[in-house]
GUDO-677773 format. One record per atom (N, C-alpha, C): y negated, z negated, x negated; residue number from 1; atom name; chain. Coordinates in steps of 0.2 Angstrom, whole numbers. Layout:
residues N
((Y,Z,X),NUM,CA,A)
...
END
This chain:
residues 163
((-741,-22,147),1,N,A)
((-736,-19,143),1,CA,A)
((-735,-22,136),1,C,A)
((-729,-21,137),2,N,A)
((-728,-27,129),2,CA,A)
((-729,-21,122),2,C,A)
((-728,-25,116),3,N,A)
((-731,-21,111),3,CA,A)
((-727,-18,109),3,C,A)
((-729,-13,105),4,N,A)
((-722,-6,103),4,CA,A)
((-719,-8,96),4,C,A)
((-713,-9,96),5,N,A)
((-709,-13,88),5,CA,A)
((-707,-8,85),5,C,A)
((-710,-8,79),6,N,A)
((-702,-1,76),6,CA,A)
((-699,-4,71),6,C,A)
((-691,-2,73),7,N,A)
((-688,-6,67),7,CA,A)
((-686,0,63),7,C,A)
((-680,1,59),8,N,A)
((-675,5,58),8,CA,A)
((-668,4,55),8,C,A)
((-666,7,59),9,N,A)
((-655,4,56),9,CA,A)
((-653,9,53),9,C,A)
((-652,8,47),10,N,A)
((-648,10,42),10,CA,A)
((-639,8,37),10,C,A)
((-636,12,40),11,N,A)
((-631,12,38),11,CA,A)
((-624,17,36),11,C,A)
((-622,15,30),12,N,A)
((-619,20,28),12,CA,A)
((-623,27,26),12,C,A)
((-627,28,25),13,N,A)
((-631,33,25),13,CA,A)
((-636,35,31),13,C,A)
((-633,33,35),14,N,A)
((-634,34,44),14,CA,A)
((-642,32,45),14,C,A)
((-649,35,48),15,N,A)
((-652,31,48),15,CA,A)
((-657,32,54),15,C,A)
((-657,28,60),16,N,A)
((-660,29,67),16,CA,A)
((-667,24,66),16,C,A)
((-674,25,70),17,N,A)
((-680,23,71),17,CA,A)
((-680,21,76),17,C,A)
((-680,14,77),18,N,A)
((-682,14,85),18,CA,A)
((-687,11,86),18,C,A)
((-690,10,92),19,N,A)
((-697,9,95),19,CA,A)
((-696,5,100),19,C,A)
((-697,-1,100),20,N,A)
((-697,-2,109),20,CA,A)
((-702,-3,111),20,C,A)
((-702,-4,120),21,N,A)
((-708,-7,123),21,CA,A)
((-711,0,122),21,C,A)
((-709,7,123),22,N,A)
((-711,12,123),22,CA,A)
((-713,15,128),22,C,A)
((-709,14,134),23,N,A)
((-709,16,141),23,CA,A)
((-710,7,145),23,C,A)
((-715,6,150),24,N,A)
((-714,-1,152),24,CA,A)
((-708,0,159),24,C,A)
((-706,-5,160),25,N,A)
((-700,-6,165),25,CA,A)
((-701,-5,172),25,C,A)
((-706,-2,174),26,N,A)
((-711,2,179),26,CA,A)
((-709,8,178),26,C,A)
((-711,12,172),27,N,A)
((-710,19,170),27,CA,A)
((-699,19,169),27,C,A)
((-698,14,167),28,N,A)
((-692,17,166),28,CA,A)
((-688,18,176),28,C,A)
((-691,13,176),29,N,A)
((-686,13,186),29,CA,A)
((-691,20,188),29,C,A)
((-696,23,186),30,N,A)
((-697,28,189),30,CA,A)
((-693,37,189),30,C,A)
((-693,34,183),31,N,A)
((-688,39,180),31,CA,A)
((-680,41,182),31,C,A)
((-678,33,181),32,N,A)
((-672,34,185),32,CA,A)
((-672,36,192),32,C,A)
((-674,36,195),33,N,A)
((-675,38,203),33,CA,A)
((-676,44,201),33,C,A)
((-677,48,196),34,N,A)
((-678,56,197),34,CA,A)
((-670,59,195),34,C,A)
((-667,55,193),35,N,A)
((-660,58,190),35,CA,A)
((-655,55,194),35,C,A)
((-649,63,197),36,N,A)
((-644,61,199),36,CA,A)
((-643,54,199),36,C,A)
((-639,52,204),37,N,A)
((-633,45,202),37,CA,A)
((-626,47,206),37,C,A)
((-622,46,202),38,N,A)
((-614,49,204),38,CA,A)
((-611,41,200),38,C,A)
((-606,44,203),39,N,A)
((-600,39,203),39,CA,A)
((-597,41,198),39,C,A)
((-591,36,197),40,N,A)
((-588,37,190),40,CA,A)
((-583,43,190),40,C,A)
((-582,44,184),41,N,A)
((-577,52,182),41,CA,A)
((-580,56,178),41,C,A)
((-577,61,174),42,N,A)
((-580,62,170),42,CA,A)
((-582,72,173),42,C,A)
((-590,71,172),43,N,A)
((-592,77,177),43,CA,A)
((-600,79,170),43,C,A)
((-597,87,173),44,N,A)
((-601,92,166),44,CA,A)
((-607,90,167),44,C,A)
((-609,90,161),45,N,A)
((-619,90,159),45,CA,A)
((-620,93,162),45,C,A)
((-622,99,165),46,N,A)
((-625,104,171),46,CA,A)
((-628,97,178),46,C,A)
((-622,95,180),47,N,A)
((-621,89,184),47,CA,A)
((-625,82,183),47,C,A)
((-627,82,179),48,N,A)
((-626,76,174),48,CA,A)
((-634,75,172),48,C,A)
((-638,80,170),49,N,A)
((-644,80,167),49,CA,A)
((-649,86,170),49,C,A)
((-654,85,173),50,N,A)
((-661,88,174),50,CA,A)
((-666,91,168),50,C,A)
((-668,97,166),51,N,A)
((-674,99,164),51,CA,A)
((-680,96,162),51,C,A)
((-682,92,159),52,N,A)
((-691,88,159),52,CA,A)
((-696,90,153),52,C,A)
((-692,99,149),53,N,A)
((-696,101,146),53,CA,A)
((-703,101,147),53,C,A)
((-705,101,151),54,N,A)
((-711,103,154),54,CA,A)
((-713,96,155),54,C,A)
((-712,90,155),55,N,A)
((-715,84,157),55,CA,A)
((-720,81,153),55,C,A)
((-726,77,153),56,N,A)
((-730,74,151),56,CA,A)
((-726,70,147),56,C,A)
((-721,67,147),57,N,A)
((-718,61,143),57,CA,A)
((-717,66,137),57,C,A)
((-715,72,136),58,N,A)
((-712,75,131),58,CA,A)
((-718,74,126),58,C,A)
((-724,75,128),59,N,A)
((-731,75,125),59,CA,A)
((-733,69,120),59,C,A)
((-730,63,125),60,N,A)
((-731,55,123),60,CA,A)
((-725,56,117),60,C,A)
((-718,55,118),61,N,A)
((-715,57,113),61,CA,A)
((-717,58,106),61,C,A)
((-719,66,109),62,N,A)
((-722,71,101),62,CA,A)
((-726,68,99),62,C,A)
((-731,63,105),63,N,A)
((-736,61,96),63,CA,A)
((-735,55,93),63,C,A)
((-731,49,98),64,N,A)
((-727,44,94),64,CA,A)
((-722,47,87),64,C,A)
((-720,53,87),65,N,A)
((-717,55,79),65,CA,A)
((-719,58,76),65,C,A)
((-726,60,74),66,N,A)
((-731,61,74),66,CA,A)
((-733,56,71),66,C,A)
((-736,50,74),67,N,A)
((-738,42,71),67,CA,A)
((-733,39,66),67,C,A)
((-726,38,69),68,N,A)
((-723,34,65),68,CA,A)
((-718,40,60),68,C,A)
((-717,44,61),69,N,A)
((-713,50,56),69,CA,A)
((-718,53,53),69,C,A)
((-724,55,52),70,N,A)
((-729,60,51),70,CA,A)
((-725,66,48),70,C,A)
((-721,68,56),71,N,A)
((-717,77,56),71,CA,A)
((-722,78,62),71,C,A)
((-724,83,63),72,N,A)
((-725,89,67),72,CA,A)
((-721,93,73),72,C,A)
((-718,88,76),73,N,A)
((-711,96,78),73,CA,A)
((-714,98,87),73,C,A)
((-710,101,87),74,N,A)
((-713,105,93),74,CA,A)
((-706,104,98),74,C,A)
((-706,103,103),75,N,A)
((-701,104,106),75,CA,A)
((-693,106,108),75,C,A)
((-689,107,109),76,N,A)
((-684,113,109),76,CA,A)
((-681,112,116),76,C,A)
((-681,107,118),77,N,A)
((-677,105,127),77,CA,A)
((-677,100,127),77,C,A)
((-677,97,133),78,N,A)
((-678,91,137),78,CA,A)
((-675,88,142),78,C,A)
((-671,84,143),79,N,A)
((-667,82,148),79,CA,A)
((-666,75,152),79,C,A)
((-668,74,157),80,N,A)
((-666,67,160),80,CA,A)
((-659,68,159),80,C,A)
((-656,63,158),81,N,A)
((-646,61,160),81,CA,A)
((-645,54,160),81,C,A)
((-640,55,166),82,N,A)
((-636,53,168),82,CA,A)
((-629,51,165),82,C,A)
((-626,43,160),83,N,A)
((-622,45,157),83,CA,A)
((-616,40,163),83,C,A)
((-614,42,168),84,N,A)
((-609,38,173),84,CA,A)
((-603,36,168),84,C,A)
((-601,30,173),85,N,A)
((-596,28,171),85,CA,A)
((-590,33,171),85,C,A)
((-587,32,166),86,N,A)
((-579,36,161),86,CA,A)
((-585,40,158),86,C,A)
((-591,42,157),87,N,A)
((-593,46,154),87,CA,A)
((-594,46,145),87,C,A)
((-595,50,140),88,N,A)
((-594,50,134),88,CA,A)
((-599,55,129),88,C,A)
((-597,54,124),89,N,A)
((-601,59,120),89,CA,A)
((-599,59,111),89,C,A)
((-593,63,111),90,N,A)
((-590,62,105),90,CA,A)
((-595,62,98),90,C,A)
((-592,60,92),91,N,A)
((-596,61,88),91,CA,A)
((-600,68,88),91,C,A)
((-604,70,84),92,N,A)
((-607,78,83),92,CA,A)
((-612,78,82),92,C,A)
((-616,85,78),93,N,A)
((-621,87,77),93,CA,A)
((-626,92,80),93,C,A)
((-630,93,80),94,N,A)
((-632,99,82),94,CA,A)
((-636,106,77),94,C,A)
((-630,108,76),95,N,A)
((-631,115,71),95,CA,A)
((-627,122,75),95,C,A)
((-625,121,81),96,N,A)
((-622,127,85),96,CA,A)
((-625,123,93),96,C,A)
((-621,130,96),97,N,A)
((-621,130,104),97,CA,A)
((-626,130,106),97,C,A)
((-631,135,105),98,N,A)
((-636,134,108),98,CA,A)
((-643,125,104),98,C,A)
((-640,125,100),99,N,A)
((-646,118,98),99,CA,A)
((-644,118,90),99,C,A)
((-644,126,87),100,N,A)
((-644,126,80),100,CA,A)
((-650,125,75),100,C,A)
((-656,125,82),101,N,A)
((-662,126,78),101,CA,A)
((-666,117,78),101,C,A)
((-661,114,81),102,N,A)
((-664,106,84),102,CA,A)
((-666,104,76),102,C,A)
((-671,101,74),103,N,A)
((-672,97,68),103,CA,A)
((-673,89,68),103,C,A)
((-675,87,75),104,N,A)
((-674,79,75),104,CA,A)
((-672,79,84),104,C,A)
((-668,71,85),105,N,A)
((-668,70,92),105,CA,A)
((-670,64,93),105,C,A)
((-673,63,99),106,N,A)
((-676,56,103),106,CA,A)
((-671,56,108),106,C,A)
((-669,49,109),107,N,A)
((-667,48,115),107,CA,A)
((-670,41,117),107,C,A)
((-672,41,124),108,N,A)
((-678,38,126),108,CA,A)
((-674,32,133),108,C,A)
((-671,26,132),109,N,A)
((-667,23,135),109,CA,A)
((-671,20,143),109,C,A)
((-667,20,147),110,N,A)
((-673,18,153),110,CA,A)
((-668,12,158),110,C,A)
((-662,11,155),111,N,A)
((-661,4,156),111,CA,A)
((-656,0,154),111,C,A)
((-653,-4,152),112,N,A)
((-647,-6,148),112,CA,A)
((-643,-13,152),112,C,A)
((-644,-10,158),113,N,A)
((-639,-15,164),113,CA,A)
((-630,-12,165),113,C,A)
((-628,-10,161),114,N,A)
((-621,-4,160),114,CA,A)
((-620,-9,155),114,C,A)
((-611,-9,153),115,N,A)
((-606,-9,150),115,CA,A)
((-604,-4,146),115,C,A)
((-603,-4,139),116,N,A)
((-601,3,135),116,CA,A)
((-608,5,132),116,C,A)
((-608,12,133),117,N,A)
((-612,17,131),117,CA,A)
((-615,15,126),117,C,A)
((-614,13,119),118,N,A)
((-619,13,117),118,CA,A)
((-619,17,110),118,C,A)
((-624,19,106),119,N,A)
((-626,25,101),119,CA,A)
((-622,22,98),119,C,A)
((-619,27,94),120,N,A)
((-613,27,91),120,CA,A)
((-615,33,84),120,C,A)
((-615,32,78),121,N,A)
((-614,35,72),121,CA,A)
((-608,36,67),121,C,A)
((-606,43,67),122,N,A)
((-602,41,59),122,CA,A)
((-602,36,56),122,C,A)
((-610,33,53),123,N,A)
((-610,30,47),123,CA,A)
((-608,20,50),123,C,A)
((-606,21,58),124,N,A)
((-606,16,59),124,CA,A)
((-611,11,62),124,C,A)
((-617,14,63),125,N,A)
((-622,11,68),125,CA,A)
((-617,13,74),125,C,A)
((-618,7,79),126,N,A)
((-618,4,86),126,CA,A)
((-622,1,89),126,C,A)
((-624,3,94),127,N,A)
((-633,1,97),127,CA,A)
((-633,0,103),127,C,A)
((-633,-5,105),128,N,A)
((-632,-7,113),128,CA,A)
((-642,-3,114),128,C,A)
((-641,0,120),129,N,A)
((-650,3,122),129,CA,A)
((-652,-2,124),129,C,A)
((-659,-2,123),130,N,A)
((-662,-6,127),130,CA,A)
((-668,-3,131),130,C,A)
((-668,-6,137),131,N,A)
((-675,-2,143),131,CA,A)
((-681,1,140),131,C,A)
((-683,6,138),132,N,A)
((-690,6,137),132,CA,A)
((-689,7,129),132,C,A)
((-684,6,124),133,N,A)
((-682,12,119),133,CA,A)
((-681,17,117),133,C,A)
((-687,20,112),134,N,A)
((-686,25,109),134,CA,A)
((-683,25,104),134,C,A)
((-678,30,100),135,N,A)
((-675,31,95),135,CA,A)
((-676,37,92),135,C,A)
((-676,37,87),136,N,A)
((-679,45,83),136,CA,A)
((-673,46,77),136,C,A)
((-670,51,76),137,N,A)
((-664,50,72),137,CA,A)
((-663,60,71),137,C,A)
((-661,61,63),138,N,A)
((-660,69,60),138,CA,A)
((-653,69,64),138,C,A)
((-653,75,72),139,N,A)
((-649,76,75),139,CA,A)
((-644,81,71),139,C,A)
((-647,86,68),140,N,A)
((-643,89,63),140,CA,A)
((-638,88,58),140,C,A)
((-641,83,54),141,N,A)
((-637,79,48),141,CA,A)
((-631,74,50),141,C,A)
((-634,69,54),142,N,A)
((-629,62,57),142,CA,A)
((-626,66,62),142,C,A)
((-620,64,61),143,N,A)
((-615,64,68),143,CA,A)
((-617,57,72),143,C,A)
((-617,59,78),144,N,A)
((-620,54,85),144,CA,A)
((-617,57,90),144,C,A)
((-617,50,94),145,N,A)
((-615,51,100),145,CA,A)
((-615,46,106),145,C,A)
((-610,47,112),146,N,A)
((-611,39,116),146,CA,A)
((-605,37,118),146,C,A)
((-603,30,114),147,N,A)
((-598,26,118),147,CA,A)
((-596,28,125),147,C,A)
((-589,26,128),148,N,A)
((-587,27,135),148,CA,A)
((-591,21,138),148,C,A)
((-594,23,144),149,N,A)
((-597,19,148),149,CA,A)
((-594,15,152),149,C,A)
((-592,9,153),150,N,A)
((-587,6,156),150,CA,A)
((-587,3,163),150,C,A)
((-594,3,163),151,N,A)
((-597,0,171),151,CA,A)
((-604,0,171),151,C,A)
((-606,4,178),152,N,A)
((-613,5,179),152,CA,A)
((-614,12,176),152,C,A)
((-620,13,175),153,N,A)
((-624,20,173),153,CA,A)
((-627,18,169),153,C,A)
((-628,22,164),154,N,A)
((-634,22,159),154,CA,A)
((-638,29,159),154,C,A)
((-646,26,159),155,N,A)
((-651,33,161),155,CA,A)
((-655,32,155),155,C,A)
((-654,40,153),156,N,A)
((-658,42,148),156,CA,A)
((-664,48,148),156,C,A)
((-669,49,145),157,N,A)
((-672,54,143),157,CA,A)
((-671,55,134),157,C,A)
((-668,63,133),158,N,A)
((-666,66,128),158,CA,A)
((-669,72,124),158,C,A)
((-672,74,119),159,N,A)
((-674,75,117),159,CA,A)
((-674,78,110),159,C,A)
((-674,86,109),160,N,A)
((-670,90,105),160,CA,A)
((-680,94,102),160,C,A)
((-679,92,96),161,N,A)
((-685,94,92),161,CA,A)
((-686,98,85),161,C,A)
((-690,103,88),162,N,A)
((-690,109,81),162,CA,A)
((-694,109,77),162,C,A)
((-696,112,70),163,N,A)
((-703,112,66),163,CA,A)
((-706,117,69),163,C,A)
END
């Protein structure tokens, strides 16, 4: 396993933690094999994303932000997804619908063979994913989201976190 890097991108205010070399490329083709694959079109998150609340990865996560954040948080939901191609994810926050309570989010990248999708900020960050990264980012404050995917899939594990 390679070694874990943290960097952090800062911009406009905007400000994401990433980590690579989090998940080795073993663990991520593992993952993906547990989440749908669909073709292109654009089809609801129901569809789209699996439950992993309960998974041992959510464990590993929480103490890696623990280590590099030294926050405490606990959980709030957990989702493998699928972002297929035409798929998207407009700017936004999480302060309603059900994710008012969210105080940070991770998204955990499991492969970066796709065209498009990549994390997208207000302030102007652009982030192609890369396999086996993690990102840690105040899901509340920055508007975020995901470029249209333009070819292939992008497979994620996501990650909504409370005090």
């Amino acid at each position: 396993m390679k070694e874990k890097k943290m960097t952090t991108l800062t911009k406009n205010g905007d400000k994401v933690v990433c980590i690579e070399n989090f998940l080795s490329n073993k663990e991520c083709l593992k993952w993906i094999k547990k989440i749908p694959h669909l073709g292109p079109g654009l089809i609801g998150w129901k569809h789209r994303s699996k439950d992993i609340t309960t998974s041992p990865v959510v464990k590993k996560v929480q103490d890696c932000i623990k280590k590099y954040l030294k926050k405490d948080l606990k959980i709030n939901d957990a989702q493998a997804v699928i972002w297929n191609e035409e798929s998207f994810s407009a700017l936004h926050v999480h302060t309603q619908g059900g994710r008012d309570n969210t105080e940070y989010n991770s998204i955990l990248y499991l492969n970066d063979n796709f065209e498009g999708g990549r994390f997208v900020t207000q302030g102007e960050i652009r982030m192609k994913p890369k396999r086996g990264m993690l990102t840690i980012f105040d899901g509340r404050k920055m508007y975020h989201g995901v470029a249209p995917v333009t070819k292939g899939s992008r497979f994620a594990l996501n990650f909504w976190w409370k005090k």
